[in-house]
DRENPA-3360 file (N, C-alpha, C; in nm, 2 decimals, always signed):
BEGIN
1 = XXXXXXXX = +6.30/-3.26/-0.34/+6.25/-3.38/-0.29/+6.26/-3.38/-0.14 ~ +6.17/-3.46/-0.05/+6.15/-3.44/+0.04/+6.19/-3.55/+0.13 ~ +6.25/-3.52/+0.27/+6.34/-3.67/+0.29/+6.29/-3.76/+0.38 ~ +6.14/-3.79/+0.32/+6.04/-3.93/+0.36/+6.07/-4.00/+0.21 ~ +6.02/-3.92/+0.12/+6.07/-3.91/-0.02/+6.20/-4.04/-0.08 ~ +6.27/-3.94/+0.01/+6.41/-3.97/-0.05/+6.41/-4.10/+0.02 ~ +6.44/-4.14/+0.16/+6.45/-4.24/+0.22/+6.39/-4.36/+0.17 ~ +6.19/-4.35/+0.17/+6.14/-4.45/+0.11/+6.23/-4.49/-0.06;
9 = XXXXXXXX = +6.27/-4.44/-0.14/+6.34/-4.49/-0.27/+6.47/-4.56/-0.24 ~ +6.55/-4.48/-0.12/+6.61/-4.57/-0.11/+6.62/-4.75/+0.00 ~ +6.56/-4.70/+0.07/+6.49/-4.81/+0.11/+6.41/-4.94/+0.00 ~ +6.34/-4.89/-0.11/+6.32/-5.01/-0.22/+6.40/-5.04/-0.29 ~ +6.51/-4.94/-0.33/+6.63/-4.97/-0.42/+6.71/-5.10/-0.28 ~ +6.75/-5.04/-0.21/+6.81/-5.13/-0.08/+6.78/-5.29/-0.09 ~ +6.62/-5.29/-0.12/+6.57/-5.45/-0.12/+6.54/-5.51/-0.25 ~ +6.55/-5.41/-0.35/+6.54/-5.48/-0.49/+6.71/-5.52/-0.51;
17 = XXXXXXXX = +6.78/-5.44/-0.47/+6.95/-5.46/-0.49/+6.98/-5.60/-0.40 ~ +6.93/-5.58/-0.30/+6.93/-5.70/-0.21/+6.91/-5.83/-0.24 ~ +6.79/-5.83/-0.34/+6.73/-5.93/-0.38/+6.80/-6.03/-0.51 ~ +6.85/-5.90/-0.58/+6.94/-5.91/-0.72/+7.06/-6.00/-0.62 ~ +7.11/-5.92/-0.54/+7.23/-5.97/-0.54/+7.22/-6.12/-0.47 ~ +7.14/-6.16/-0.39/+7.14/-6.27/-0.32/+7.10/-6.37/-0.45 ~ +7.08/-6.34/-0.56/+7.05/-6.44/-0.69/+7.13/-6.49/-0.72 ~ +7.18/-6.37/-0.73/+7.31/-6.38/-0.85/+7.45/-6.45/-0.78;
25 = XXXXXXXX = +7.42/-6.41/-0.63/+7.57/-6.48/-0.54/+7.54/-6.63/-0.45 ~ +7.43/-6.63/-0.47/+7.41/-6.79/-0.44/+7.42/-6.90/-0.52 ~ +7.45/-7.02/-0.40/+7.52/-7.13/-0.50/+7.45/-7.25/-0.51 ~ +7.27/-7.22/-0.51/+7.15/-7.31/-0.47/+7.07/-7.27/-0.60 ~ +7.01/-7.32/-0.69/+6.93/-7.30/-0.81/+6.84/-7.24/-0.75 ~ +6.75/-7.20/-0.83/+6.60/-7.18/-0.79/+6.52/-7.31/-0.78 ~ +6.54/-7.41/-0.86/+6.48/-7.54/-0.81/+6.48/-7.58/-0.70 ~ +6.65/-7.59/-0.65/+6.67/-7.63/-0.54/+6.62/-7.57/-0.44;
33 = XXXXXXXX = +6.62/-7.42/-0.45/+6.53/-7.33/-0.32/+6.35/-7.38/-0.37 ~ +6.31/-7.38/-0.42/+6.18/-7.44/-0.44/+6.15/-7.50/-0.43 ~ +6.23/-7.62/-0.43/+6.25/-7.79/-0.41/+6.14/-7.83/-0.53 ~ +6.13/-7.79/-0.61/+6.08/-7.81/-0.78/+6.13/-7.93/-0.85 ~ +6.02/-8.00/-0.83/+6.04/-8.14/-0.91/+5.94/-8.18/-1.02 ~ +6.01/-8.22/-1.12/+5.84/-8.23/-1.22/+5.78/-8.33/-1.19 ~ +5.63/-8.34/-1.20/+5.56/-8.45/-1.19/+5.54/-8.60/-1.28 ~ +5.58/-8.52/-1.39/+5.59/-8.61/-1.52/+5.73/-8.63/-1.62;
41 = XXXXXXXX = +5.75/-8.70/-1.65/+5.86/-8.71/-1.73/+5.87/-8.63/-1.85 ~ +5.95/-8.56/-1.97/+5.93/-8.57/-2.12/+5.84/-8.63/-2.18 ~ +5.84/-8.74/-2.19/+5.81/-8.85/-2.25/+5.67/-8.88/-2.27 ~ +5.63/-8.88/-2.12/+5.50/-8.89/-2.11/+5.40/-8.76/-2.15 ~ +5.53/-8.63/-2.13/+5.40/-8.52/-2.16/+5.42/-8.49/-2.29 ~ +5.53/-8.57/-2.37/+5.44/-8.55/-2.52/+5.38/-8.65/-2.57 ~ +5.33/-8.77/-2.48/+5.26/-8.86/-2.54/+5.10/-8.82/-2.50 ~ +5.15/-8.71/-2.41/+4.97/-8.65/-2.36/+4.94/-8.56/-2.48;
49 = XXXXXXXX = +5.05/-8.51/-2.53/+5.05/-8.38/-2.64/+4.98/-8.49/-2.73 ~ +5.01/-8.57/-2.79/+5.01/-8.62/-2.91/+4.83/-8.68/-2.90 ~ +4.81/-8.72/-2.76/+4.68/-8.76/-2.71/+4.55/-8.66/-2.74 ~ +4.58/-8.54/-2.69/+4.56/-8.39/-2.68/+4.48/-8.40/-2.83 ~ +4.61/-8.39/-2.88/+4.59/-8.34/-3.03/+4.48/-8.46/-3.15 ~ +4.49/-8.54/-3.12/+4.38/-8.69/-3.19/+4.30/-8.67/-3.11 ~ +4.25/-8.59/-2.99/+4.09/-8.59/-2.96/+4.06/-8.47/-3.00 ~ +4.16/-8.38/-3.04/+4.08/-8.23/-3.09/+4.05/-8.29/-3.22;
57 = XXXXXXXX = +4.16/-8.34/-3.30/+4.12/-8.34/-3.44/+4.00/-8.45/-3.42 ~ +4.00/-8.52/-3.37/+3.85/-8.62/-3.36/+3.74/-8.50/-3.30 ~ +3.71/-8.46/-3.22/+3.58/-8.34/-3.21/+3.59/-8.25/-3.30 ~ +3.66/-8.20/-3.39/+3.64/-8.11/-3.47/+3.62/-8.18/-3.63 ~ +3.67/-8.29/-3.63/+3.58/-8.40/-3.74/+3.47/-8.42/-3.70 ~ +3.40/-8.43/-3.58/+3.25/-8.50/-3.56/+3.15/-8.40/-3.59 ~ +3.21/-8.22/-3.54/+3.16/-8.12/-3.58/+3.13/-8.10/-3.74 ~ +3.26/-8.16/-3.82/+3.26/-8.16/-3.98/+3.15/-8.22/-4.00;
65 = XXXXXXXX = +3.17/-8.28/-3.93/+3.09/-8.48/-4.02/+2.92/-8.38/-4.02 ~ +2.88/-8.34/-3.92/+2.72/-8.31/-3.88/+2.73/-8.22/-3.93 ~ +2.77/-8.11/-4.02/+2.81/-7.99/-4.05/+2.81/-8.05/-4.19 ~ +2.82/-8.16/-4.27/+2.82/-8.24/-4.40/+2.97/-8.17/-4.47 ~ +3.03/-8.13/-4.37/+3.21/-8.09/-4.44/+3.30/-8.22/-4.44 ~ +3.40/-8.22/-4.53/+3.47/-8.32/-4.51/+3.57/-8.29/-4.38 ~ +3.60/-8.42/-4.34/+3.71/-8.44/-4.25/+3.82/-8.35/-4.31 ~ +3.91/-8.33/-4.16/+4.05/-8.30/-4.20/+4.13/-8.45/-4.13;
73 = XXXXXXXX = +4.23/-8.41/-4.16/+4.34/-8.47/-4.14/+4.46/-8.40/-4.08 ~ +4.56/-8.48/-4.00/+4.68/-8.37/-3.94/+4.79/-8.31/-4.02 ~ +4.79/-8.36/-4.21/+4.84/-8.32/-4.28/+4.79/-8.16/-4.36 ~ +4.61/-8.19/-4.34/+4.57/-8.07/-4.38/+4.61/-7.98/-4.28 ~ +4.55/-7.99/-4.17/+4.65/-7.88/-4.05/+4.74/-7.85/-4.08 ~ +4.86/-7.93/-4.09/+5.02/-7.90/-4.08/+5.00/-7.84/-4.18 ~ +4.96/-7.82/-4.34/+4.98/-7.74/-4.46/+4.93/-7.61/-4.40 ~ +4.80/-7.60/-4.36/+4.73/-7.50/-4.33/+4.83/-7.42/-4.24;
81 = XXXX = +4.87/-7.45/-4.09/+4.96/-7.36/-4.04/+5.07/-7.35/-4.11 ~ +5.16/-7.43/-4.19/+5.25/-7.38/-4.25/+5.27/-7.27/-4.34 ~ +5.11/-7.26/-4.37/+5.09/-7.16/-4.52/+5.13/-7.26/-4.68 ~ +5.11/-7.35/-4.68/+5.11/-7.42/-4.79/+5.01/-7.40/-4.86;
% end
């Protein structure tokens, strides 16, 4: 091994070690170094989930409906991914 070689490896080990260690020995989260705040509450983003979910199953009913298939329902889903 040749010692441009050798130097460059240790030189990336140097800053990946570097990197590790400044994680692991500081006493600031990652949030706090990011200053990471959510935009939304819980609450609200599973009331968007649940919103989400009643317009899919409504466009994929409207697709049934013109298609002359019957409707589903979120019970048939839920059996369906459960494997019922």
């Amino acid at each position: 091994m040749d010692v441009f070689t050798l130097v460059s490896c240790l030189i990336v080990f140097g800053l990946v070690a570097t990197t590790i260690l400044l994680g692991v020995f500081s006493k600031r989260s990652a949030l706090d170094i990011l200053d990471w705040k959510p935009t939304r509450s819980p609450e609200v983003e599973a009331e968007n989930e649940i919103d989400d979910l009643a317009q899919m199953m409504e466009a994929q009913n409207e697709i049934r409906r013109r298609r002359g298939k019957p409707e589903r329902t979120l019970e048939d889903v839920e059996n369906e991914w459960h494997g019922s």
